[in-house]
C-alpha positions as a Python dict, from the first residue, in 0.01 Angstrom:
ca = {
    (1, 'X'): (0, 0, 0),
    (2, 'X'): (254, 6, -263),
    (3, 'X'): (516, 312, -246),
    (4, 'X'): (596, 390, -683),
    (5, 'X'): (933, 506, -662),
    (6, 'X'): (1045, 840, -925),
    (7, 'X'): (1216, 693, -1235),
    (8, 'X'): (1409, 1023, -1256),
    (9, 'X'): (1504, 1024, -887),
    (10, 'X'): (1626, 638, -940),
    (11, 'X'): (1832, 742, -1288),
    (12, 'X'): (1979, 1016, -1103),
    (13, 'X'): (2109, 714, -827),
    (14, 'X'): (2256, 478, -1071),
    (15, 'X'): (2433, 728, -1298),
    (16, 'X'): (2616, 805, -940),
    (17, 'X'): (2713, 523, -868),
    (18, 'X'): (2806, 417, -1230),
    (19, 'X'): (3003, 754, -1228),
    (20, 'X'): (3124, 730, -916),
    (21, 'X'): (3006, 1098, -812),
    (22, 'X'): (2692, 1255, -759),
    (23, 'X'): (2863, 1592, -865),
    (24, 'X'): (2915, 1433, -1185),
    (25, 'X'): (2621, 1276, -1201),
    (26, 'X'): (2448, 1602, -1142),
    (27, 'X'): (2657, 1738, -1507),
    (28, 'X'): (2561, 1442, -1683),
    (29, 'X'): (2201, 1487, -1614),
    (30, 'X'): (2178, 1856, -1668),
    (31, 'X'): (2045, 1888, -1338),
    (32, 'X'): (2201, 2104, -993),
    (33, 'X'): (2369, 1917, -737),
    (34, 'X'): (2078, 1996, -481),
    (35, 'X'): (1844, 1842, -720),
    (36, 'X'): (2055, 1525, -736),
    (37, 'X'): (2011, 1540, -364),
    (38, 'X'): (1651, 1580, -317),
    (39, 'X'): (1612, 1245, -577),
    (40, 'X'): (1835, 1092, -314),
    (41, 'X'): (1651, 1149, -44),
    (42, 'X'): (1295, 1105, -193),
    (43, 'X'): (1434, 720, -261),
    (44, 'X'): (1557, 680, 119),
    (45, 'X'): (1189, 843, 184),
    (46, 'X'): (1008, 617, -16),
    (47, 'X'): (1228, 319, 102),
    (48, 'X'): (1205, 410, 478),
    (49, 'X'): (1591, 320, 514),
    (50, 'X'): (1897, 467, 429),
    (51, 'X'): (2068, 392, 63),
    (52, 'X'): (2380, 516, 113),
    (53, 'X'): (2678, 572, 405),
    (54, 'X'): (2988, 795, 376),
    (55, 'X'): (3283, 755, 355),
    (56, 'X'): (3547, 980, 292),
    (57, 'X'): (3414, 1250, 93),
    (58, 'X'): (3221, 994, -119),
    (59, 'X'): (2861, 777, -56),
    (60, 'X'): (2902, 429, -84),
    (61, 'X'): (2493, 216, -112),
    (62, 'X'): (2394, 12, 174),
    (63, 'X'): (2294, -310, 138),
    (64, 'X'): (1917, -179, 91),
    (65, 'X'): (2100, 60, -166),
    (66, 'X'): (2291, -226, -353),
    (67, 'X'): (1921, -428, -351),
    (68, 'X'): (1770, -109, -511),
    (69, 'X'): (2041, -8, -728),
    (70, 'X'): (1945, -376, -927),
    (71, 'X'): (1602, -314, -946),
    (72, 'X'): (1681, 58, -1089),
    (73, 'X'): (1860, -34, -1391),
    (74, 'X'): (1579, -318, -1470),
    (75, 'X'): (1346, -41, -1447),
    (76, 'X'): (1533, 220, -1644),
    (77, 'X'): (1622, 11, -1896),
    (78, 'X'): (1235, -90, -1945),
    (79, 'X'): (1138, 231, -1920),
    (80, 'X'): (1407, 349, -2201),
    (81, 'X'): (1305, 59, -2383),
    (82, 'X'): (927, 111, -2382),
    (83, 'X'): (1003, 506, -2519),
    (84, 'X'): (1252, 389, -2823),
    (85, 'X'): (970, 115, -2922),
    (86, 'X'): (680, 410, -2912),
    (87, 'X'): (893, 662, -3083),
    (88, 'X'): (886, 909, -2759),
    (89, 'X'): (1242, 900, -2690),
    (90, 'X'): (1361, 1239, -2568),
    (91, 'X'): (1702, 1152, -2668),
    (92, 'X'): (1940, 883, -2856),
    (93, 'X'): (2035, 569, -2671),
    (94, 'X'): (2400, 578, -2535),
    (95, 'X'): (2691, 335, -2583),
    (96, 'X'): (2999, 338, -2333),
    (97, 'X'): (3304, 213, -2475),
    (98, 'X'): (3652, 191, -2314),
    (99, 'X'): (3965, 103, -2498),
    (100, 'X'): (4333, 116, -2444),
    (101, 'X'): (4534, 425, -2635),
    (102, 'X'): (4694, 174, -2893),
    (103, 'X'): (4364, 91, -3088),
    (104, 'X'): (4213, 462, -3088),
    (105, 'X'): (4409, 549, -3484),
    (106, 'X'): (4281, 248, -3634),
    (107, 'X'): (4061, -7, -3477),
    (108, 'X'): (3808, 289, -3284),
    (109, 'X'): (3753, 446, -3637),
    (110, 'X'): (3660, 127, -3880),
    (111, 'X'): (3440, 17, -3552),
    (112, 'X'): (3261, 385, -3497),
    (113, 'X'): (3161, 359, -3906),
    (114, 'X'): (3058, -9, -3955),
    (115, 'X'): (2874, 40, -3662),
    (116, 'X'): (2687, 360, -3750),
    (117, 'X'): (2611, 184, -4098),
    (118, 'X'): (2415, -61, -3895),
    (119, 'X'): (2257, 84, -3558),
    (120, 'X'): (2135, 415, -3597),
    (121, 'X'): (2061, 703, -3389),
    (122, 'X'): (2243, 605, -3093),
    (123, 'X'): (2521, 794, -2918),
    (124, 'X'): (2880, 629, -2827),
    (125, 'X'): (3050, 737, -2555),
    (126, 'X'): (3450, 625, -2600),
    (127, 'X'): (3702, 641, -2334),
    (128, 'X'): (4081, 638, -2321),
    (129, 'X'): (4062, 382, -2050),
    (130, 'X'): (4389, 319, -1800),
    (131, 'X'): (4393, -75, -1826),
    (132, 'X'): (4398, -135, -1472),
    (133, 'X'): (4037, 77, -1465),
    (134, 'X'): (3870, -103, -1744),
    (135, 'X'): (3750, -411, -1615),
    (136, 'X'): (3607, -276, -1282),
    (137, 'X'): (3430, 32, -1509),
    (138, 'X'): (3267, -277, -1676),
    (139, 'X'): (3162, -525, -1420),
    (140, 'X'): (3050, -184, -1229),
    (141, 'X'): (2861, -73, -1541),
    (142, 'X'): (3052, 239, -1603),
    (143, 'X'): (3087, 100, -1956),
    (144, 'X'): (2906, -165, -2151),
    (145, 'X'): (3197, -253, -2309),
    (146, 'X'): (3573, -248, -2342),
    (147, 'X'): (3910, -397, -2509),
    (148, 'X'): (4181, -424, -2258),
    (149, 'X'): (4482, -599, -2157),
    (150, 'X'): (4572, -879, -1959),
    (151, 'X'): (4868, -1076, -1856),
    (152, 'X'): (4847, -1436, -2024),
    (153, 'X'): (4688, -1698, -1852),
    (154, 'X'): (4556, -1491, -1559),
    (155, 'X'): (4229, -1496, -1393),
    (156, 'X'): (3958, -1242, -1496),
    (157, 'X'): (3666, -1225, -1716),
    (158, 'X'): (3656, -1128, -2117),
    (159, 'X'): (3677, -1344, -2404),
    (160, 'X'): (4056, -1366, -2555),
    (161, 'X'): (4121, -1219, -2878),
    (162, 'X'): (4483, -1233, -2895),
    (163, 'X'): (4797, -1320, -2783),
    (164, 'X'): (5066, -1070, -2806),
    (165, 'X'): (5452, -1034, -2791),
    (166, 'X'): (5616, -753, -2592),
    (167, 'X'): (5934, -586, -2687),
    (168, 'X'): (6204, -353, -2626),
    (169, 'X'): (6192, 14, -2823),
    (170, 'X'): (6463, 286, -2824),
    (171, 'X'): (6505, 605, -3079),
    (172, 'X'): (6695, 462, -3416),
    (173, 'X'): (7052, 426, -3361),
    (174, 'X'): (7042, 443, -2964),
    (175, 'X'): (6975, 109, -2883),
    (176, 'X'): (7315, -39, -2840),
    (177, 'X'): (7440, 282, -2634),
    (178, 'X'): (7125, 265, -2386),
    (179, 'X'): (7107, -106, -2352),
    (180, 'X'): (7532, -90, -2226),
    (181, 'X'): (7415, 191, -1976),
    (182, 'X'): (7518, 84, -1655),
    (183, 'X'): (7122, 177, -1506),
    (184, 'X'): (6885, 143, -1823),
    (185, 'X'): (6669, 491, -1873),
    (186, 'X'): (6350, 374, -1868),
    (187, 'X'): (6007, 532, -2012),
    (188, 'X'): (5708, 413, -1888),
    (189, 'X'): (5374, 473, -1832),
    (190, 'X'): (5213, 599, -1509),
    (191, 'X'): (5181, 384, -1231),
    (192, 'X'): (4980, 87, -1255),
    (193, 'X'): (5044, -41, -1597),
    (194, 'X'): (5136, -378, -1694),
    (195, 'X'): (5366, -302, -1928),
    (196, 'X'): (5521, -94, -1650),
    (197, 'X'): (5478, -388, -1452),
    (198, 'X'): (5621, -631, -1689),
    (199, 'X'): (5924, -456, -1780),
    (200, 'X'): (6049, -408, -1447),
    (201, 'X'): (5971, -767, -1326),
    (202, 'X'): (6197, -846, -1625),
    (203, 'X'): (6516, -623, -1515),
    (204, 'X'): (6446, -759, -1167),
    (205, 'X'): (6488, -1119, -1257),
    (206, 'X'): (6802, -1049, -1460),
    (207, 'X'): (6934, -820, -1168),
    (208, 'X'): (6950, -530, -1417),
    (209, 'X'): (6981, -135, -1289),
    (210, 'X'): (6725, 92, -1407),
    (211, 'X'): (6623, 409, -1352),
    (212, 'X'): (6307, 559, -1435),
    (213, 'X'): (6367, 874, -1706),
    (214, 'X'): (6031, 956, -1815),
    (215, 'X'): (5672, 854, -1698),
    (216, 'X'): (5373, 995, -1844),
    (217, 'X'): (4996, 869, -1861),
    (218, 'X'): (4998, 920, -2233),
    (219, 'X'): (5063, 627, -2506),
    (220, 'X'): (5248, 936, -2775),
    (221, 'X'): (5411, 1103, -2503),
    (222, 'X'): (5562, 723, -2446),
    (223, 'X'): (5646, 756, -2826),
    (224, 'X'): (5748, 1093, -2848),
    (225, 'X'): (6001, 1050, -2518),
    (226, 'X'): (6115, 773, -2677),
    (227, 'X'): (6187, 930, -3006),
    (228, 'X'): (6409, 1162, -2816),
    (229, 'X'): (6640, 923, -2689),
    (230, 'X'): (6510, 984, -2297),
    (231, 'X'): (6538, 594, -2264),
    (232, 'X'): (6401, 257, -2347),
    (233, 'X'): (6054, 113, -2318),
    (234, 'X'): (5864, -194, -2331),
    (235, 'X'): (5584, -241, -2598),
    (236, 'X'): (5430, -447, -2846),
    (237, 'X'): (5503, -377, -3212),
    (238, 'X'): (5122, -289, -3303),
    (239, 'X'): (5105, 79, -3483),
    (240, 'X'): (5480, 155, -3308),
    (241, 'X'): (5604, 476, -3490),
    (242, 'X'): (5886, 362, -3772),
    (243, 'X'): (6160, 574, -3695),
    (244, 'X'): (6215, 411, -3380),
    (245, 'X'): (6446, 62, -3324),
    (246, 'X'): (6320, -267, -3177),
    (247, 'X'): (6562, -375, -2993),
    (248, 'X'): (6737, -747, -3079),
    (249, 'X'): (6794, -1031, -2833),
    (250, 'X'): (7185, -1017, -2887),
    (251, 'X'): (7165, -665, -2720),
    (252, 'X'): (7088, -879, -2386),
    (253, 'X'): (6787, -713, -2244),
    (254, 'X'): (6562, -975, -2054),
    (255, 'X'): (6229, -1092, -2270),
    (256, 'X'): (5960, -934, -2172),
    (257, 'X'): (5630, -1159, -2134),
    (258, 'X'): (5360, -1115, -2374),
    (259, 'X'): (5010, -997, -2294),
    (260, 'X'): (4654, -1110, -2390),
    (261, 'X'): (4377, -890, -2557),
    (262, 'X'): (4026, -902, -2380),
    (263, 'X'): (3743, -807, -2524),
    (264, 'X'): (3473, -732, -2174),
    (265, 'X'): (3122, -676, -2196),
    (266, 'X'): (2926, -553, -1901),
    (267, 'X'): (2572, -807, -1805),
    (268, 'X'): (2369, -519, -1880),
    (269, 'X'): (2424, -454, -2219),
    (270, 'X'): (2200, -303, -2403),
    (271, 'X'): (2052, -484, -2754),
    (272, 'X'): (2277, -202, -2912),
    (273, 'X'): (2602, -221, -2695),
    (274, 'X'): (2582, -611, -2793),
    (275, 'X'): (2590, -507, -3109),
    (276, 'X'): (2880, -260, -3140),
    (277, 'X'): (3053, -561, -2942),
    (278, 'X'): (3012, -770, -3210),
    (279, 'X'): (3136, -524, -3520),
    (280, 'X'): (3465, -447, -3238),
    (281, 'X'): (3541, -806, -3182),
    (282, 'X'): (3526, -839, -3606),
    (283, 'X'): (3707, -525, -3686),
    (284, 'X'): (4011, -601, -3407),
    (285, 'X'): (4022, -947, -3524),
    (286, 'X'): (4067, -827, -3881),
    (287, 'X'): (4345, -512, -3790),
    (288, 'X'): (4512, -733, -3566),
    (289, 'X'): (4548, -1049, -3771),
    (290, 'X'): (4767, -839, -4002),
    (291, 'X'): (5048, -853, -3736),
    (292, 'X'): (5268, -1142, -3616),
    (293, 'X'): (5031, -1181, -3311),
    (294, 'X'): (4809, -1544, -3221),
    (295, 'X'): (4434, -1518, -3290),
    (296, 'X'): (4259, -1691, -3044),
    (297, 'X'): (3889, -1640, -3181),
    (298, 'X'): (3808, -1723, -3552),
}
């Protein structure tokens, strides 16, 4: 006889694992923790195995969990499907979007309207995603989508939008004066963070000391430190504010290598998160191409 397994009970275990916390998934779903639970449970009932081990203070799926986890989203995604095309959809369809700090003022707001203009009723869900985290919150389905950076020519999935140049910033008029300090003051963003990572490799190569003034997980407080003469740091030139200094070659600071601009889309997208991929791949190309950076994609 076949076991039916609750659709609720299997949303409640894939917006878990997609969030990485059944305590969160528990908010996102408006339902108690305990509740959460019980779904849980019902599943490993229905399944007569377990779905998921611990470890650490988290649940990680078994390999009966993993196998069920695939078949879940199918289902859920028919199921949401089969309620938008009958007009019984409890609630708008959902868009998650993760993109880098440095494209939120311009590139996030021309994509949230063209897109809107197109799709309607359906809910995006943008994150300020740390670039290290984006990829994985893709390829794990956290998001359907995301912009992020990479260092050129490395291995990873995405399709390349562009090429860009990395430089050194200080406030106007200090750049000569920090660049002759014996250890550079450096500003940089939290740990991992390839422009962290690329600016230091650079100094390291050219046997340059450094010390690290400021770090903050915030692209204005990078700015803003920045602004106040706490030290140098390495960027590119996209949206930088004007009242700071790009730093010349003749000042002697090593290059800095450039980075390349992914966009990643998750292999469950939805119809509409294939769609707001398509109006953020046009509307990047277009605010990008108005800077000395390399296009990649026409």
């Amino acid at each position: 006889m076949i076991r039916n397994f609750d659709i609720d009970a299997l949303r409640s275990m894939v917006v878990g694992v997609e969030l990485g916390s059944f305590t969160r998934a528990a908010s996102e779903l408006g339902r108690s923790q305990s509740a959460i639970s019980m779904h849980i449970k019902k599943l490993e009932d229905r399944a007569g195995k377990p779905l998921f081990t611990r470890q650490g203070r988290g649940l990680i799926p078994t390999e009966s969990g993993e196998q069920l986890l695939s078949y879940a989203r199918k289902i859920i995604a028919l199921n949401d499907e089969a309620a938008v095309a009958l007009g019984v959809s409890e609630s708008e369809s959902c868009v998650k979007l993760g993109l880098p700090q440095d494209f939120f003022d311009a590139i996030l707001p021309k994509t949230i309207k063209e897109f809107s203009s197109v799709v309607e009723n359906v809910h995006v869900d943008v994150r300020a995603g740390r670039n290290f985290a984006l990829e994985e919150d893709v390829y794990s389905g956290r998001l359907d989508a995301a912009i992020a950076f990479f260092p050129v020519g490395s291995k990873g999935s995405g399709d390349l939008l562009f090429q860009m140049p990395t430089y050194w910033f200080a406030g106007r008029g200090q750049g000569h004066r920090q660049a002759n300090l014996r250890k550079l003051p450096l500003v940089l963003f939290d740990h991992p963070c390839l422009f962290r990572t690329n600016a230091l490799r650079a100094l390291e190569q050219d046997q340059r000391l450094w010390r690290v003034a400021l770090t903050t997980p915030s692209l204005s407080g990078i700015w803003s430190a920045v602004q106040a003469n706490q030290g140098l740091t390495s960027r590119t030139n996209y949206r930088a504010p004007q009242d700071l200094e790009r730093l010349p070659e003749s000042l002697g600071l090593p290059a800095t290598e450039p980075i390349e601009v992914r966009l990643l889309v998750s292999e469950r997208a939805s119809p509409a998160a294939l769609a707001l991929c398509e109006v953020l791949q046009k509307i990047a190309l277009q605010e990008l191409s108005q800077h000395t950076f390399e296009a990649v994609v026409a």
